[in-house]
C-alpha positions in Angstrom: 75.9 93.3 -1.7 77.7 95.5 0.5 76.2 98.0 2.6 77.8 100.8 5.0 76.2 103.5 7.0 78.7 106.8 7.5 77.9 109.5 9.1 76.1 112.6 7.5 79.2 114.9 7.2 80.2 117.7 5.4 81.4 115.8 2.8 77.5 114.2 1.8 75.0 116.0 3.7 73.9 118.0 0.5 74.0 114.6 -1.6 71.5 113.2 1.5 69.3 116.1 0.4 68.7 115.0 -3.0 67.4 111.9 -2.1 63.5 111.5 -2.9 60.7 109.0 -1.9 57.8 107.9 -4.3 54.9 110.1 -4.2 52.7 107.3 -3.0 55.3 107.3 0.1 55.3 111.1 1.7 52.1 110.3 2.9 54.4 108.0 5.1 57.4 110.0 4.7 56.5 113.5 4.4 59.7 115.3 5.8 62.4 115.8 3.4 65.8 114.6 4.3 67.0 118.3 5.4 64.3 118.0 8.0 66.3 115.5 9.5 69.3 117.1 9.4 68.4 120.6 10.8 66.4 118.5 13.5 69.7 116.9 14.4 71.7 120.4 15.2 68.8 121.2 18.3 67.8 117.9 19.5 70.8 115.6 21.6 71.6 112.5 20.6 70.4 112.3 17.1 72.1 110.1 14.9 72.4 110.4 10.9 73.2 108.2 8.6 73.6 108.0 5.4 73.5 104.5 3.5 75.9 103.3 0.8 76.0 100.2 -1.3 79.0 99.4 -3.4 79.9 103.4 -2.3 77.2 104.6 -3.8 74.5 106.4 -1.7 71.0 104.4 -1.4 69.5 106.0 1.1 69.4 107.9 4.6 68.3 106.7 8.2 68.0 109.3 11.2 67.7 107.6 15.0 66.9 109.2 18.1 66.1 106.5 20.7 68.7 107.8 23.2 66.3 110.6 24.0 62.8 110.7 25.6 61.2 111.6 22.1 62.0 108.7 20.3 62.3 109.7 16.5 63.5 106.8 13.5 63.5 107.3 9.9 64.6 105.4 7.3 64.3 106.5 3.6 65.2 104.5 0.4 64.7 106.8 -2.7 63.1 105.9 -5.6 65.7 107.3 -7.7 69.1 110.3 -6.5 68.5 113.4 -8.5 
């Protein structure tokens, strides 16, 4: 299996969007992915990833341990819409 993170870009940030968790799982992951995103254009030194395997996107992670409010997600859909 090959996995590669990219950067959220114009080219899939919309396609990061789409990507769901189980319901059982937004008690744990309750923001949507466009949280993340929007987050990242006001808070420095975010990072956004999105997560492919075999080029297809699996999931999204979002990272902000450079800053003094540390932030981490990682979500791995249960299915892409």
């Amino acid at each position: 299996m090959n996995i590669e993170l990219k950067q959220v870009s114009l080219e899939n940030w919309y396609d990061c969007t789409k990507l769901n968790v189980k319901l059982e799982q937004k008690s744990v992951f309750p923001a949507p992915v466009v949280y993340w995103i929007a987050e990242s254009k006001y808070v420095h030194d975010f990072e956004l990833r999105a997560i492919y395997s075999q080029a297809i996107l699996v999931g999204f992670t979002a990272d902000n341990s450079v800053s003094d409010h540390y932030s981490f997600t990682t979500i791995l859909p249960h299915k892409v819409n």
